[in-house]
C-alpha positions as CSV (number, residue, x, y, z in Angstrom):
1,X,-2.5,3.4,35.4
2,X,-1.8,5.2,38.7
3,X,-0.8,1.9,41.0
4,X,0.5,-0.1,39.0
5,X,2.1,1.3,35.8
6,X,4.1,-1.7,34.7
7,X,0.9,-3.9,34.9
8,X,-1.2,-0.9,32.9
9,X,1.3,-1.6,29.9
10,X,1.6,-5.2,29.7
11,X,-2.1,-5.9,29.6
12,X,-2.1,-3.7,26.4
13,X,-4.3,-0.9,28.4
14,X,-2.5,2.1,27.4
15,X,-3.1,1.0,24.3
16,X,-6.7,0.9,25.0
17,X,-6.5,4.3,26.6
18,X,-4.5,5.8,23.4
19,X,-7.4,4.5,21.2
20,X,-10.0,6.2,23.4
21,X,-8.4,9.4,23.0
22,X,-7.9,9.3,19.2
23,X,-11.6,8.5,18.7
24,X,-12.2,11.7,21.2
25,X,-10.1,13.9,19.0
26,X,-11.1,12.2,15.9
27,X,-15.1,13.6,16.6
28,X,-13.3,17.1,17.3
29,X,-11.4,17.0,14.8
30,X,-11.0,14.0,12.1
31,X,-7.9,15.6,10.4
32,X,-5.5,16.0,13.4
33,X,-5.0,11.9,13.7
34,X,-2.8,10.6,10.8
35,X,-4.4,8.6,8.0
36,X,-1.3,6.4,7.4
37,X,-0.8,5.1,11.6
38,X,0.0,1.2,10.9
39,X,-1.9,-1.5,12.8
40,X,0.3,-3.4,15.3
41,X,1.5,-7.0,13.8
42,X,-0.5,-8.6,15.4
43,X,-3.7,-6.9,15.0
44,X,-2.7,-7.0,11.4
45,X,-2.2,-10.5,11.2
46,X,-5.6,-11.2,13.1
47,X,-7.5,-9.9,10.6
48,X,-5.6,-10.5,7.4
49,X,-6.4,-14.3,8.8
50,X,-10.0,-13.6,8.3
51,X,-9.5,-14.6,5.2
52,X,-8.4,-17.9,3.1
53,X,-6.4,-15.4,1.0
54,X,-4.7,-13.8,4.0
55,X,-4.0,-16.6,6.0
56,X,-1.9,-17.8,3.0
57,X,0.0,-14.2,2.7
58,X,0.8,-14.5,6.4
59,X,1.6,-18.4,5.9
60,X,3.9,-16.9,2.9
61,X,5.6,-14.0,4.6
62,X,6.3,-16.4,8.1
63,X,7.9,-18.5,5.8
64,X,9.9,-16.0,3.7
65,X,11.6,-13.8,6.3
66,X,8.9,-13.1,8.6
67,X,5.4,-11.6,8.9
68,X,6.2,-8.7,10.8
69,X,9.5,-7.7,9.0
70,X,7.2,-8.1,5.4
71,X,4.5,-5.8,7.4
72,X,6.7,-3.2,8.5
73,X,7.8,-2.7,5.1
74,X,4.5,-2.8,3.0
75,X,3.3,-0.5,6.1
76,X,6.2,1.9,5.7
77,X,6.2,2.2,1.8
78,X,1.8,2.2,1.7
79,X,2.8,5.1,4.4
80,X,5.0,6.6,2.3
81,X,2.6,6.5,-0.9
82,X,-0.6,7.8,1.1
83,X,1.0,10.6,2.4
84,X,2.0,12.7,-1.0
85,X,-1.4,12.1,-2.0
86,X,-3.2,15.3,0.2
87,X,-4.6,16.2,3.4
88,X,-5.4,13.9,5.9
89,X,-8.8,13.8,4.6
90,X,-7.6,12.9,1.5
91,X,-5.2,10.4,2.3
92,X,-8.7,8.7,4.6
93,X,-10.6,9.0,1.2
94,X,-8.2,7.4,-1.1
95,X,-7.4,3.8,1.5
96,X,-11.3,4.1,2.1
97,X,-12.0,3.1,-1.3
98,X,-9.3,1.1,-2.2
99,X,-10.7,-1.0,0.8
100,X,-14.0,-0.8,-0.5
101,X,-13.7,-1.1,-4.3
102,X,-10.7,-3.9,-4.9
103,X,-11.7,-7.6,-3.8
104,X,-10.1,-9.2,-0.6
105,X,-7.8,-11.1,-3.3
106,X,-6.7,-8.2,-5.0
107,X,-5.2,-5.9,-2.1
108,X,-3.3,-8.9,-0.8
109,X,-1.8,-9.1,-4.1
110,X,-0.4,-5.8,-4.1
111,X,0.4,-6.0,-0.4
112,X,2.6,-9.1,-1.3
113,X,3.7,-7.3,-5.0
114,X,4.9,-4.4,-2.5
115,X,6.6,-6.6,-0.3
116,X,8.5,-8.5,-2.8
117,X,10.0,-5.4,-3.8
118,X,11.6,-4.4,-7.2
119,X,13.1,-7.8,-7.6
120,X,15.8,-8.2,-10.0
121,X,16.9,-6.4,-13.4
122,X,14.4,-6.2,-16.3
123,X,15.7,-4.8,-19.8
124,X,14.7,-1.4,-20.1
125,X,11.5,-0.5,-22.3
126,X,11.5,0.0,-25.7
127,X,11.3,3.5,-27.1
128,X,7.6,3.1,-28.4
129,X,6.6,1.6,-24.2
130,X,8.2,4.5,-22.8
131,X,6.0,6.7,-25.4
132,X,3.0,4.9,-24.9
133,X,3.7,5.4,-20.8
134,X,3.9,9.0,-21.4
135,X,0.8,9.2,-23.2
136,X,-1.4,9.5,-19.7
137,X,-1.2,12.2,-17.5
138,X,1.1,10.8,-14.9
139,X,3.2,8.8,-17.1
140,X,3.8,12.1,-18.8
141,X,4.7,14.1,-15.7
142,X,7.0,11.1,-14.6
143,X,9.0,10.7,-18.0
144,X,10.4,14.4,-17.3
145,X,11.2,13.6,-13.6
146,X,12.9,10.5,-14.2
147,X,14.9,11.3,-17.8
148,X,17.5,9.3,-18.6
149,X,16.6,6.4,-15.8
150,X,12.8,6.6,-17.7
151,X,13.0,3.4,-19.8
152,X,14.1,1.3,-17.1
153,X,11.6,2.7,-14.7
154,X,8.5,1.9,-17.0
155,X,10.2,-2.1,-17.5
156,X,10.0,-2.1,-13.5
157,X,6.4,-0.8,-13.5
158,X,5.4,-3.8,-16.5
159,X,7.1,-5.8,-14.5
160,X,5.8,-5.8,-11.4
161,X,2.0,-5.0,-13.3
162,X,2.7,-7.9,-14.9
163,X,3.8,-10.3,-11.3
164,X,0.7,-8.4,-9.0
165,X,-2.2,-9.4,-11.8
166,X,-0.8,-12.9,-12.6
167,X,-1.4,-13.4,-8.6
168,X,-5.3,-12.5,-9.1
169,X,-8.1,-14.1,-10.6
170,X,-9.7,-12.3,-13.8
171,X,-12.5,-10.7,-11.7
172,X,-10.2,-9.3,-9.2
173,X,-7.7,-8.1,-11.8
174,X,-10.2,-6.4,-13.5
175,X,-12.0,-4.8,-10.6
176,X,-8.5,-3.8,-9.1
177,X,-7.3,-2.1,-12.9
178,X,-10.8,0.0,-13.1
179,X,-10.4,1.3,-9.7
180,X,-7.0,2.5,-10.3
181,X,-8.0,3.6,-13.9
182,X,-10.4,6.2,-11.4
183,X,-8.0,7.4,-9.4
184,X,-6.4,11.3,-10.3
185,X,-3.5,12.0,-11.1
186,X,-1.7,12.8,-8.1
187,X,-2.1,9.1,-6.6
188,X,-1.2,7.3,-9.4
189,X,2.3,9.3,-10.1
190,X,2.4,8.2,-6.7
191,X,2.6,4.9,-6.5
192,X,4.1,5.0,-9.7
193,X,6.6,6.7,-8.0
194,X,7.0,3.8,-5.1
195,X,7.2,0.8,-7.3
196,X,9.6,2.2,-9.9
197,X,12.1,3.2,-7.1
């Protein structure tokens, strides 16, 4: 680092030394390093190759516009969704169990779902979908924010439901729908929130 800067860099070990002094602070004090800080591309696409499931999502996204563009997106909008969920701690919590309670399969689905974007027009929802939307907590709360725009929001949200579990297998669906049937209120007008947009 002292003698030769330039060299420091490109053998990636300031990024070594940047990773040292997050886990220091982390013992300190856990909450004072952002939940939401995205792997680099190519740390990301390392491990999502771990997998058969992931090397076909990278495969996919290479071929579709490019891995790291696809990344930087899902990245930037799973960013966007952690961080109205709470305090650091909070937003640790939540990506800590979605790691750990939805299959392999499953979380590259919605990566991919997220990445595809809202994709093209659906008809708005019918007047008894919209209803049915607002009969849970969040759907409620979400109805009044979005008024007029509602029943078109809710056809997104079917819509891409609909895409995201066709691109699982039954088990994986259903593991993936009963942890998000857990989750409070907050997080799921959340990504709600993200997917309607």
């Amino acid at each position: 680092m002292k003698s030769d800067f330039a060299r420091y860099e490109d053998e990636g070990l300031n990024k070594e030394y940047l990773a040292l002094l997050e886990a220091e602070q982390y013992e300190v004090d856990p909450d004072s390093i952002p939940a939401t800080r995205p792997l680099p591309a190519d740390q990301s696409r390392t491990e999502l190759c771990s997998s058969e499931a992931g090397r076909k999502l990278v495969h996919d996204w290479d071929r579709s516009g490019g891995f790291k563009a696809h990344l930087a997106n899902v990245q930037r909008d799973v960013g966007e969704m952690v961080r109205t969920i709470g305090s650091v701690r909070d937003q640790r919590v939540f990506m800590e169990r979605f790691d750990r309670e939805v299959p392999i399969p499953a979380r590259l689905a919605v990566y991919d779902e997220i990445a595809a974007g809202r994709g093209l027009y659906v008809a708005p929802a019918s007047a008894s979908e919209v209803k049915h939307f607002a009969s849970t907590p969040a759907g409620r709360k979400l109805i009044e924010e979005w008024g007029s725009g509602a029943a078109e929001r809710v056809a997104m949200l079917r819509s891409r439901a609909a895409r995201m579990t066709a691109n699982m297998s039954e088990a994986d669906a259903d593991d993936f729908w009963t942890w998000f049937d857990n989750l409070d209120v907050g997080p799921v007008a959340a990504i709600f929130r993200k997917l309607a947009g």
